[in-house]
N, CA and C atoms as an extended XYZ file, in Angstrom:
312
Properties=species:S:1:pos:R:3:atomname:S:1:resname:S:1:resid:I:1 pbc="F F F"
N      -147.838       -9.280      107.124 N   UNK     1
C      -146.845       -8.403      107.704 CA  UNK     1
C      -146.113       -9.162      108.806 C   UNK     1
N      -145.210       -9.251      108.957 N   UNK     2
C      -144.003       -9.662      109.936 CA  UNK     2
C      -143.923       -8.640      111.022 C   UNK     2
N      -143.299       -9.222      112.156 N   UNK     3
C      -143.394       -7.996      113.294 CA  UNK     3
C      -141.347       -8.204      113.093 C   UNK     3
N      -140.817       -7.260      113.654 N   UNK     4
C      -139.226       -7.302      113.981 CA  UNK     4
C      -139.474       -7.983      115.158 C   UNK     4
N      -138.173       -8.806      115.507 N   UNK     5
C      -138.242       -8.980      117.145 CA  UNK     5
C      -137.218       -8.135      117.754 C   UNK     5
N      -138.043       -7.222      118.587 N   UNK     6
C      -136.690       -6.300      119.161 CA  UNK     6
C      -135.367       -6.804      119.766 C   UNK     6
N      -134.215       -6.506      119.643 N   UNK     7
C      -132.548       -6.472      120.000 CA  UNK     7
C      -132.505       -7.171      121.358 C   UNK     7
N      -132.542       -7.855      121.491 N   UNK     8
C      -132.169       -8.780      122.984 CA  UNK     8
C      -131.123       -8.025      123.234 C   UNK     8
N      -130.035       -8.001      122.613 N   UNK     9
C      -128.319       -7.888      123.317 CA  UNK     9
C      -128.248       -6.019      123.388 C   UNK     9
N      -129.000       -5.451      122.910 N   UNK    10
C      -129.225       -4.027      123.137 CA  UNK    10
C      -130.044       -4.053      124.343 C   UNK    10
N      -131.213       -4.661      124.390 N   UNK    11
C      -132.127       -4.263      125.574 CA  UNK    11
C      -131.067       -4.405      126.818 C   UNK    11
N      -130.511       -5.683      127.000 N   UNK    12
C      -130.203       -6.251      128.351 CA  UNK    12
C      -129.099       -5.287      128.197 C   UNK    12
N      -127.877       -5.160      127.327 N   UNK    13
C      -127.146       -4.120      127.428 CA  UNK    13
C      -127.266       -2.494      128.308 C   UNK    13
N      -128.511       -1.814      127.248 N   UNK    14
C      -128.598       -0.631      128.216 CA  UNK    14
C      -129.571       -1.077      129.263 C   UNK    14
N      -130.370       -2.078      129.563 N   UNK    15
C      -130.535       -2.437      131.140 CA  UNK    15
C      -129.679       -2.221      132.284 C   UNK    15
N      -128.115       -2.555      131.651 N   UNK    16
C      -127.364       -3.114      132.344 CA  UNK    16
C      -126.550       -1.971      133.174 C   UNK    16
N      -126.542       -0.750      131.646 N   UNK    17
C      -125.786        0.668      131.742 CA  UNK    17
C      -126.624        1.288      132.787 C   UNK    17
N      -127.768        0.996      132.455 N   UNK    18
C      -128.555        1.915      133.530 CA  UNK    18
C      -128.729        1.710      134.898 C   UNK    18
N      -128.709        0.395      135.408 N   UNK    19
C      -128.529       -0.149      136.650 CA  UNK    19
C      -127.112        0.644      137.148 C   UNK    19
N      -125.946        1.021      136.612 N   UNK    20
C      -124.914        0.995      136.583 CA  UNK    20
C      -124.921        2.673      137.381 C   UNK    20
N      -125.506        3.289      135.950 N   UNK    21
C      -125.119        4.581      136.713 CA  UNK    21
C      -126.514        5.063      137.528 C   UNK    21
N      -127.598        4.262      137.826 N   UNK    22
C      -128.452        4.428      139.127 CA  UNK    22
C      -128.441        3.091      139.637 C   UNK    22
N      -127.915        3.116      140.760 N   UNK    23
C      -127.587        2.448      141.712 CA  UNK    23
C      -129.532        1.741      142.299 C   UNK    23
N      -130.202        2.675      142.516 N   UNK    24
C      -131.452        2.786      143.161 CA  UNK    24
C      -132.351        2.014      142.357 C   UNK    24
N      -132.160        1.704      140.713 N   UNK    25
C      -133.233        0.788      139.730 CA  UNK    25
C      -132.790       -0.264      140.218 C   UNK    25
N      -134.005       -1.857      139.833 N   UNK    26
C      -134.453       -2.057      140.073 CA  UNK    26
C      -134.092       -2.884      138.751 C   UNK    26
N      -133.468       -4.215      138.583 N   UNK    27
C      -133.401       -4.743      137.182 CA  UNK    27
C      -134.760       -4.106      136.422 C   UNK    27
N      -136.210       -4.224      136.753 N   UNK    28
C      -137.204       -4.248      136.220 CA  UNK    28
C      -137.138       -2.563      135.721 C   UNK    28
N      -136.884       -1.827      136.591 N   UNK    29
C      -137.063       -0.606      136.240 CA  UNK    29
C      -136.667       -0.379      135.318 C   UNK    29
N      -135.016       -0.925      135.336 N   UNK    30
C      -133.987       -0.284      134.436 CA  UNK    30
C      -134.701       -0.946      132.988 C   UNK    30
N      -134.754       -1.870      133.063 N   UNK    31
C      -135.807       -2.711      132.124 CA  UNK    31
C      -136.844       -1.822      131.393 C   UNK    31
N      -137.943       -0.694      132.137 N   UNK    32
C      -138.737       -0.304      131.724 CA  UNK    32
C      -138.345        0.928      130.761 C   UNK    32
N      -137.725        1.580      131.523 N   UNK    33
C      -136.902        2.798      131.155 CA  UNK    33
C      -136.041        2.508      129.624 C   UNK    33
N      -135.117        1.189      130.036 N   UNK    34
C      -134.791        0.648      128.575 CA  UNK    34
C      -135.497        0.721      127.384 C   UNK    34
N      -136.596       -0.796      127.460 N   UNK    35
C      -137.133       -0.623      126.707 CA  UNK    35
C      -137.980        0.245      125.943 C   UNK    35
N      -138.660        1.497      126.902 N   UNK    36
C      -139.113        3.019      126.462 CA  UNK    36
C      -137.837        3.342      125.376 C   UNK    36
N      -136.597        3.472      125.737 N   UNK    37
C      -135.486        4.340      125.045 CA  UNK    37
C      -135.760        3.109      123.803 C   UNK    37
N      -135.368        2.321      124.037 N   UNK    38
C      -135.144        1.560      122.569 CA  UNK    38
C      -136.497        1.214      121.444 C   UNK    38
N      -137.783        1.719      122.120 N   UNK    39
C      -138.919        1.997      121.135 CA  UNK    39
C      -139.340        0.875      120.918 C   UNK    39
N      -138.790       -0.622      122.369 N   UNK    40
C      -139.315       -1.503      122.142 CA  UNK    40
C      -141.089       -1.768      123.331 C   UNK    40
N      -140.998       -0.961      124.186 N   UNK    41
C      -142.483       -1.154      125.199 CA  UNK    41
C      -142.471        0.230      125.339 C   UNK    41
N      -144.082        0.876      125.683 N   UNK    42
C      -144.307        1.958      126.309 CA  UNK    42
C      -145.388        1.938      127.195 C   UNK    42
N      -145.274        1.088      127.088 N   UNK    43
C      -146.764        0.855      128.135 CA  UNK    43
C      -146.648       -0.526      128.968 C   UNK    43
N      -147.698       -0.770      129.860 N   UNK    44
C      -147.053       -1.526      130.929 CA  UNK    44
C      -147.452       -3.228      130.386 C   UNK    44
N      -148.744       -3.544      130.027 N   UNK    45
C      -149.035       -4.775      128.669 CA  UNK    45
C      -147.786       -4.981      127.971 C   UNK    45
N      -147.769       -4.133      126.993 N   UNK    46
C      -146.845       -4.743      126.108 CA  UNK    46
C      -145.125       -5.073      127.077 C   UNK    46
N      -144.634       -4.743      127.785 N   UNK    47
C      -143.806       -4.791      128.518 CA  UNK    47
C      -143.497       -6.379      128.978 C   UNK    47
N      -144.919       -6.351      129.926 N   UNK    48
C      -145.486       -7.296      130.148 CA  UNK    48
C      -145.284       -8.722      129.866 C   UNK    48
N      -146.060       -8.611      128.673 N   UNK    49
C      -145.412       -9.948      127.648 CA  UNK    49
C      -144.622       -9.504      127.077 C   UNK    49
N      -144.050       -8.661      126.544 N   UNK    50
C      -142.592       -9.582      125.748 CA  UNK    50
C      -141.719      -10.091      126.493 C   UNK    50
N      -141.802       -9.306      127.852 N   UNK    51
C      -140.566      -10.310      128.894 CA  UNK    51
C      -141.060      -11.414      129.281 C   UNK    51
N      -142.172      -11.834      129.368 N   UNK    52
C      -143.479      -13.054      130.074 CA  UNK    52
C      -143.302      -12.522      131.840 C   UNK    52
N      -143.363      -11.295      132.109 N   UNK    53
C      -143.535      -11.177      133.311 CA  UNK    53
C      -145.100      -10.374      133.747 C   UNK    53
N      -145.425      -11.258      134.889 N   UNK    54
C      -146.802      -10.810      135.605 CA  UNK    54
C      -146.762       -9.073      135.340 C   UNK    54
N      -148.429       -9.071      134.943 N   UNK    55
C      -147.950       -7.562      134.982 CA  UNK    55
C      -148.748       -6.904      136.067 C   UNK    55
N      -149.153       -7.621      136.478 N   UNK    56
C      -148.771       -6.639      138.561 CA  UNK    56
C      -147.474       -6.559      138.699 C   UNK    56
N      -146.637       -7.440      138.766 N   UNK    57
C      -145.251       -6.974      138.668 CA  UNK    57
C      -144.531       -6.056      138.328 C   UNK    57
N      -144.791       -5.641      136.878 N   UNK    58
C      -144.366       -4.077      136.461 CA  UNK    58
C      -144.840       -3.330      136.691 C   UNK    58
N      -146.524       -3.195      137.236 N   UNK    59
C      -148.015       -2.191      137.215 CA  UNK    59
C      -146.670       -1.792      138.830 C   UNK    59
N      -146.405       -2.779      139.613 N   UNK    60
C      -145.663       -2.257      141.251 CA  UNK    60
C      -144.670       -1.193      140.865 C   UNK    60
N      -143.754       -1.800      139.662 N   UNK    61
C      -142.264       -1.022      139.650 CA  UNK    61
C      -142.691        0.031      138.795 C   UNK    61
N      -143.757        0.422      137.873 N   UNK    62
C      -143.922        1.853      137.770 CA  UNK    62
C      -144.222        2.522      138.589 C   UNK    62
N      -144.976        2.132      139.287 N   UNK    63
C      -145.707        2.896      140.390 CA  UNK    63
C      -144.060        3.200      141.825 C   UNK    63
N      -143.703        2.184      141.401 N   UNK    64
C      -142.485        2.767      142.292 CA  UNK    64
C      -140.995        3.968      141.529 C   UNK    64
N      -141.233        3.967      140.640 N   UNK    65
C      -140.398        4.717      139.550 CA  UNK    65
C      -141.100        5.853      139.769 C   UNK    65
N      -142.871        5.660      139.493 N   UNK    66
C      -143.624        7.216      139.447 CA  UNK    66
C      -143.536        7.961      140.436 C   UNK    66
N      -143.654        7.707      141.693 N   UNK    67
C      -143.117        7.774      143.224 CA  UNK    67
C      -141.800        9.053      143.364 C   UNK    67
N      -140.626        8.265      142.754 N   UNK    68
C      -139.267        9.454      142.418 CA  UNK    68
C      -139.679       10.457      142.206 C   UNK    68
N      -140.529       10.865      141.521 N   UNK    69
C      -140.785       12.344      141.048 CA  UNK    69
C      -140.066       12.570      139.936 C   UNK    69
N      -139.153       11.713      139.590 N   UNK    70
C      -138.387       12.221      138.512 CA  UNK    70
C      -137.780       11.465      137.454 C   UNK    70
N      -138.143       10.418      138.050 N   UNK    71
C      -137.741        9.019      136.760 CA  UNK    71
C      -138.421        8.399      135.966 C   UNK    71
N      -140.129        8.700      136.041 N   UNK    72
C      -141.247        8.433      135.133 CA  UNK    72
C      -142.216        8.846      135.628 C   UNK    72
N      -143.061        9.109      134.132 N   UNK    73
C      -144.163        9.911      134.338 CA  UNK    73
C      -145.249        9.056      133.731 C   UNK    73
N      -146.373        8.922      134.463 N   UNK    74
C      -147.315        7.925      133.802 CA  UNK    74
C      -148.310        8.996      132.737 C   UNK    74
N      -148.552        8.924      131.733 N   UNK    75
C      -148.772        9.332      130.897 CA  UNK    75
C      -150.739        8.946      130.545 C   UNK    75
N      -150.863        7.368      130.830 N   UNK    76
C      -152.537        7.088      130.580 CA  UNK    76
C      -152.449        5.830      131.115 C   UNK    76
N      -153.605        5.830      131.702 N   UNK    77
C      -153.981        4.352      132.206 CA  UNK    77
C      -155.272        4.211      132.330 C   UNK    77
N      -155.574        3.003      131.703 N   UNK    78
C      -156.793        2.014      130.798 CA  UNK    78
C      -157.567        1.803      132.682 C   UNK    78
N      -158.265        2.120      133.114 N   UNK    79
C      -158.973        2.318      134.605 CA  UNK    79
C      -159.501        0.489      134.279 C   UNK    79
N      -159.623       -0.343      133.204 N   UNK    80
C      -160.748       -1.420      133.085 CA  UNK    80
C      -159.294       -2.599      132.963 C   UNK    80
N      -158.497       -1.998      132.576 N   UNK    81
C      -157.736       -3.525      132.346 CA  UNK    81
C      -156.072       -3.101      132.882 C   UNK    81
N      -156.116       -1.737      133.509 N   UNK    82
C      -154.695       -1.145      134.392 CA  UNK    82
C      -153.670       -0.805      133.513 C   UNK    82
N      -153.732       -1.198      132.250 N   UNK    83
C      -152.310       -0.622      131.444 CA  UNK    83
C      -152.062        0.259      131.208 C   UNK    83
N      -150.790        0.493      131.773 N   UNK    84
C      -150.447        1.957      132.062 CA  UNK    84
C      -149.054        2.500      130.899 C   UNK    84
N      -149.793        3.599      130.234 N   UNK    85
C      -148.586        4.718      129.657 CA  UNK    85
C      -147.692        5.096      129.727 C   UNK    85
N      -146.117        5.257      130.157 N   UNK    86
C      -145.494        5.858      130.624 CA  UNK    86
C      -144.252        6.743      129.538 C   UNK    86
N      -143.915        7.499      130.632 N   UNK    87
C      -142.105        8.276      129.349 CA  UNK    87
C      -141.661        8.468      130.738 C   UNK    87
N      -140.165        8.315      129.888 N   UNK    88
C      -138.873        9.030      131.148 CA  UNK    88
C      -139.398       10.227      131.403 C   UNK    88
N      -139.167        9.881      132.926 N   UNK    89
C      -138.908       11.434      133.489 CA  UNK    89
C      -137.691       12.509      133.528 C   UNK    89
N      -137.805       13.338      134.030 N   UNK    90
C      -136.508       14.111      133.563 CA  UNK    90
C      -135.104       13.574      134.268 C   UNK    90
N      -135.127       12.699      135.201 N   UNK    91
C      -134.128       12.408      135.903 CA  UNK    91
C      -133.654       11.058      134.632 C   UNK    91
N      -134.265       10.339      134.385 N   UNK    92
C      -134.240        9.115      133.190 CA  UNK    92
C      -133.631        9.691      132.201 C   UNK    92
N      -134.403       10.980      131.673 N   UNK    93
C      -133.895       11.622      130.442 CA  UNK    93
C      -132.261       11.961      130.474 C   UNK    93
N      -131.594       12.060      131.491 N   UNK    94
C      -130.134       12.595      132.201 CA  UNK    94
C      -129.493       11.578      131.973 C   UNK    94
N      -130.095       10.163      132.621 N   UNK    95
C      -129.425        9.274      132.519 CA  UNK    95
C      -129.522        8.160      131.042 C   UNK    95
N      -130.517        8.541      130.510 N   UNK    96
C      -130.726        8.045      129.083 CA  UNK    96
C      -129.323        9.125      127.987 C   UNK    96
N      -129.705       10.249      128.383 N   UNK    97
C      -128.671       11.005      127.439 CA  UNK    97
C      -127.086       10.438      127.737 C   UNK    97
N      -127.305       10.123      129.028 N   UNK    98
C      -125.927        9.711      129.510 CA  UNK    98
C      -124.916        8.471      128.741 C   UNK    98
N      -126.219        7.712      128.429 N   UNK    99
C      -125.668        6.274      127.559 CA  UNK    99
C      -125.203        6.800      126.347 C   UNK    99
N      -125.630        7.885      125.697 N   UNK   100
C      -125.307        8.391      124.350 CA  UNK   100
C      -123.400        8.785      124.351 C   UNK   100
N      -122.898        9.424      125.710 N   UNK   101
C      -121.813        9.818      125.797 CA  UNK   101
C      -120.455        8.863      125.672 C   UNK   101
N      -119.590        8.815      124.681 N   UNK   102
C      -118.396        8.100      124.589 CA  UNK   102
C      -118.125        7.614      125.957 C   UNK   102
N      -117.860        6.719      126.191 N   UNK   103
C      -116.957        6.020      127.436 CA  UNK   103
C      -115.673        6.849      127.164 C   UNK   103
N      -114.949        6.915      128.538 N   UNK   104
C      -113.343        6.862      128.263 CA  UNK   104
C      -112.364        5.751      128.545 C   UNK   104
């Protein structure tokens, strides 16, 4: 079995949208939130490596996303090896629907 390699020019794309219309993310965030929408990471491991970034690094910026109250929700986390679950929160979900809307 072959794996796909997920959309580079999509990921960094809506990375990019999302930084855009929240001012307050965090390349990484917008990053996390991304890749959740595009069904390429959901958890904080796999995230992890496919970008090759430390994942204390992301384990910080969820935990700073979870913080908002409204931009992610941690969902499960592995207590033995820290990898953590997450989905948009409802404020994400606003701004995820948002990318769906025609530009003018």
């Amino acid at each position: 079995m072959t794996r796909t390699e997920p959309d580079a020019e999509a990921f960094v794309d809506t990375t990019e949208r999302l930084m855009r219309l929240e001012s307050r993310l965090s390349p990484l965030q917008a990053g996390l939130l991304a890749a959740h929408h595009l069904g390429i990471a959901r958890d904080s491991r796999s995230f992890s490596r496919l970008l090759d970034i430390e994942h204390a690094l992301v384990l910080r910026e969820i935990t700073a996303l979870e913080e908002t109250g409204e931009l992610l929700s941690v969902t499960k986390r592995d207590p033995r090896t820290m990898r953590t679950f997450y989905e948009p929160g409802a404020g994400a979900v606003r701004l995820l629907a948002a990318l769906d809307t025609p530009h003018d």
